[in-house]
N, C-alpha and C positions, 0 to 999 in steps of 0.2 A: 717090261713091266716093273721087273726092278727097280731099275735105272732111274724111270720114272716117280717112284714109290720115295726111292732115295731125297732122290732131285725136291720132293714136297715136302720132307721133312726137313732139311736142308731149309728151304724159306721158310718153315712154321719156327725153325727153332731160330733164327736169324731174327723173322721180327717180333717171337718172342722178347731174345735176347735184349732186342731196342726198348721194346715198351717198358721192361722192368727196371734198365736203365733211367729211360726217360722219364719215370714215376716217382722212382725214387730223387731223381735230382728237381721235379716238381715242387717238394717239399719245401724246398729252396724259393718259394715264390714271391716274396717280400723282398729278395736281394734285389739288388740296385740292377742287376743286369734284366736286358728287358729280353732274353732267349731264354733265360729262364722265368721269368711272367708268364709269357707264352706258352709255357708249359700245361697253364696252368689253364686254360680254356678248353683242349679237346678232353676233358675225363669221362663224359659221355661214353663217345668213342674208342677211348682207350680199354674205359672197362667190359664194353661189347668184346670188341675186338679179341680181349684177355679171355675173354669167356668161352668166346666161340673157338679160339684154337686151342683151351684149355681139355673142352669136352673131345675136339677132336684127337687131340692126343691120348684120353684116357680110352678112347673107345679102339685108336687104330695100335697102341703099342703092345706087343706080344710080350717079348722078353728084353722086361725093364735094364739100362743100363745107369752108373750112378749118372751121366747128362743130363737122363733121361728125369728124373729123381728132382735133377740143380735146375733145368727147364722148368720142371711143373711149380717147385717153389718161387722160383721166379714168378710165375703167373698169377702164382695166390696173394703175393706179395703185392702186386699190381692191383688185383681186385681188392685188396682189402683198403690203398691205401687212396684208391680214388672212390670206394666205398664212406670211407670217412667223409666227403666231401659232402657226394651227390647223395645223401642218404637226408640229407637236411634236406630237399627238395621233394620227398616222399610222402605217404602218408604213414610212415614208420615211425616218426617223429612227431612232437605237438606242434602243433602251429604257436608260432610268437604271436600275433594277431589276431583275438578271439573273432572267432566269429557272429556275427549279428541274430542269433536265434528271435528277439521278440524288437520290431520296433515300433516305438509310440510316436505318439502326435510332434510329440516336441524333437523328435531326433531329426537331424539335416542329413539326404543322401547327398551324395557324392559322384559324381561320376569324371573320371578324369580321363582320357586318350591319347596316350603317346604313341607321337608317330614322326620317325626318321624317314623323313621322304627320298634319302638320295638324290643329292642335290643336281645329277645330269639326268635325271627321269623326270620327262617331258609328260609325262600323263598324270592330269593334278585330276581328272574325271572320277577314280575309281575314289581314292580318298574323298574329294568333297561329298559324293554318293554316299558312300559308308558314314559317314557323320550324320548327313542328314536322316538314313536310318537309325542311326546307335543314338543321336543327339544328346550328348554328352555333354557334362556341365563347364568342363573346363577342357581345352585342347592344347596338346604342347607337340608343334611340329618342327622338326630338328632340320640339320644340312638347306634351312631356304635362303636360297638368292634372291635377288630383284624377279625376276622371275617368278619363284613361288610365291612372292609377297604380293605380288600384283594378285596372281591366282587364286591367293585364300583370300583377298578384300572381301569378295562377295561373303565372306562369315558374319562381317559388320552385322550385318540384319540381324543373325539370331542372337550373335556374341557383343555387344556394345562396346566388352571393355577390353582391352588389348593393349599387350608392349611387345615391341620388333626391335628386333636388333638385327639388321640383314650386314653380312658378308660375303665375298667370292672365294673361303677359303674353308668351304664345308661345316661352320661351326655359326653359322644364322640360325637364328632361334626364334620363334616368333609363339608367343603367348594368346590365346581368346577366352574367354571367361565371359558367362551369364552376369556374373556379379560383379560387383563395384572390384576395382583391383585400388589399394588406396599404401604410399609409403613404399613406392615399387622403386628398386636401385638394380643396376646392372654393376656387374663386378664382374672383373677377370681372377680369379684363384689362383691363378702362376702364369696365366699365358696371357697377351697383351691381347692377343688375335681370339680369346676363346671365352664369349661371352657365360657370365651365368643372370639370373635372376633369381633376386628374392622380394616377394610381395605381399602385402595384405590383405584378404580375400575376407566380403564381410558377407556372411552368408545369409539367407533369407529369416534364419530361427535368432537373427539378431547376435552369434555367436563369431568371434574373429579367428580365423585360421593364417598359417606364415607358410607358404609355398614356396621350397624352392628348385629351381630349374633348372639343371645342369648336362654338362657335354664334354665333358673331361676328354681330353686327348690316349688313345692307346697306347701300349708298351710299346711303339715299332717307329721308326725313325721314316720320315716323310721329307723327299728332296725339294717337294713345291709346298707343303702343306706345314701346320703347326705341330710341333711337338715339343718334348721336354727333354731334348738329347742335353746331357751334361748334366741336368736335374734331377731333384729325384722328387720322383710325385708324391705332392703334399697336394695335391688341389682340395682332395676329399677333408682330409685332417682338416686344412684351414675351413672349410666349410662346419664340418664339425665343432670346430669353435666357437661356432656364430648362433650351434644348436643349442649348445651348454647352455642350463640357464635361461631358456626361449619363455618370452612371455606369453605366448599364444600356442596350442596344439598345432604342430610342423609337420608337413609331407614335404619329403625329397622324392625327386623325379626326375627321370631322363635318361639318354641313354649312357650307363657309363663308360661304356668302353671296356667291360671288367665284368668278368662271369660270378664274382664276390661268393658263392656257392655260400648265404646265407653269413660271413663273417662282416657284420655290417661294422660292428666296433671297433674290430682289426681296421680297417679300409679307411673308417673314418675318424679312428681317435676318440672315440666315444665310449661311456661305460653305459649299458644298458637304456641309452636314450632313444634310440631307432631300430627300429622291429622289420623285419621283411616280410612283407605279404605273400610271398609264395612259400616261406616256410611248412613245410605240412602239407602242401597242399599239390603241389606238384612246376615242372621244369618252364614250362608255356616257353620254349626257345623263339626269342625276337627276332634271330637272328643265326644262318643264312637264305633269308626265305627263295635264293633261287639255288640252294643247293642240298639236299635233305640229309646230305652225308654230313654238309658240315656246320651243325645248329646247334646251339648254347644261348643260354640266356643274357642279353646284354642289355637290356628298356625295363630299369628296373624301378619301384616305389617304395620308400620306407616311410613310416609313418610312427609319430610317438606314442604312447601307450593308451592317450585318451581314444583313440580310435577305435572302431570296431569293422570286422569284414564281410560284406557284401555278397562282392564276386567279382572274379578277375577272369580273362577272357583272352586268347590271341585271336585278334580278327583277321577275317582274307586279305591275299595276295592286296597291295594297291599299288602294282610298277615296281617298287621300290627293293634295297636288298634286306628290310626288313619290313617283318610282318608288324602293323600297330598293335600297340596292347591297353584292353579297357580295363579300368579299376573301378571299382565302387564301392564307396565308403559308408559306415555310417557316425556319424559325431551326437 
């Protein structure tokens, strides 16, 4: 029973020891190396994790040694500094996005659904299903090939206006919109293979909105796929520049590949221009919907300060390795 006794504390202070490592060189998540980015996605996890062996330690240690002492500090260390993060996703914090208490006649809702369909999931049934219940004003579905592009035509009917950009290398984009889409450009941000869209959405109250639709490539190097190995990501910044100074009230959307844990300026070069909708409000993780261990938020929306918020929503399962996510707005 000793042995045994041993043997667990032995792995609790082992991956103790990792996590407060690994947290503290987190901080590090702006360098150019993408092992340390990475870092920067499981804090969730990390801070459970710290927690849970944290209380187990305080309950199972008799007679404290100084390890024992340098272990636990470790621990606090870890919850505190992935506390800084995940705390913006709370209701601890105000929301950047006021919320829509009264709407009048003249305000235009909003409804927006993003959804990274995984582009080798063959089952296009459960999404087209969920739309037609959620019917959502504007739809941006990510990773479609010729394949999903054929699949979502049938939107035509309720959506008129639409831009496709289909690929075979995960980074098809394809747009549906109620409304007029008017001044629509496709641009690559750094990668020649990795579309964005930015468009003019003229909404029903006569009022013009600029959406733009993006799918930035992640920190990790891809041997068949696109990525920015030798770069260093500006995709967002450049985008960000295009915000600076917008003649029309702007949403950004899409998935980005990047947990941003609410530092939308940091990410994307901007001072105070773009707000997070989930600020305040809470995590809604897009993303691993077939793995529950390992889920962060990555189908994110930012919007500029004319905006006001609705309600945000992660809807079910549809095939895919993320769950869609509903926004709704009010202008």
């Amino acid at each position: 029973m000793k042995k045994a006794t041993k043997i667990l504390y032995v792995i609790l202070y082992l991956i103790a020891g990792i996590l407060t490592l690994l947290c503290i060189l987190s901080l590090f998540r702006n360098a150019e190396s993408r092992y340390l980015k990475l870092l920067d996605f499981p804090r969730i996890q990390a801070f459970i994790t710290s927690l849970i062996i944290l209380i187990i330690l305080f309950i199972t240690i008799r007679k404290w040694k100084f390890y024992d002492y340098l272990i636990i500090l470790g621990l606090i260390i870890s919850l505190v500094i992935n506390s800084v993060f995940l705390i913006n996703y709370t209701t601890l914090v105000s929301v950047e996005v006021p919320t829509a208490t009264e709407i009048k006649t003249s305000d235009q809702q909003l409804s927006l659904m993003l959804s990274n369909v995984e582009m080798s999931n063959r089952t296009a049934e459960p999404l087209l299903e969920l739309i037609a219940v959620k019917k959502p004003d504007l739809i941006l579905a990510m990773e479609t090939d010729a394949w999903w592009n054929e699949k979502l035509l049938e939107l035509k009917k309720e959506y008129p206006y639409s831009q496709r950009t289909i690929n075979r290398v995960t980074y098809g984009m394809v747009l549906y919109s109620k409304y007029p889409l008017t001044n629509t450009k496709v641009n690559h941000l750094q990668n020649e293979k990795v579309p964005s869209f930015k468009t003019t959405i003229e909404l029903p109250n006569g009022k013009n909105i600029i959406l733009h639709c993006v799918h930035p490539v992640p920190p990790i190097h891809f041997k068949n796929l696109p990525d920015n190995e030798g770069k260093q990501d500006d995709a967002l910044k450049t985008l960000g520049q295009q915000i600076i100074g917008h003649e029309y009230p702007a949403i950004v959307a899409g998935d980005l590949n990047d947990v941003v844990w609410s530092y939308v300026d940091e990410l994307t070069g901007t001072d105070s221009i773009l707000f997070d909708v989930r600020v305040g409000r809470g995590f809604y993780n897009s993303f691993n919907a077939e793995n529950i261990l390992m889920r962060w938020p990555l189908d994110h929306v930012f919007v500029t300060k004319e905006f006001r918020f609705k309600k945000i929503e992660r809807l079910a399962k549809v095939g895919s390795d993320h769950f869609p996510i509903l926004v709704t707005l009010v202008l």
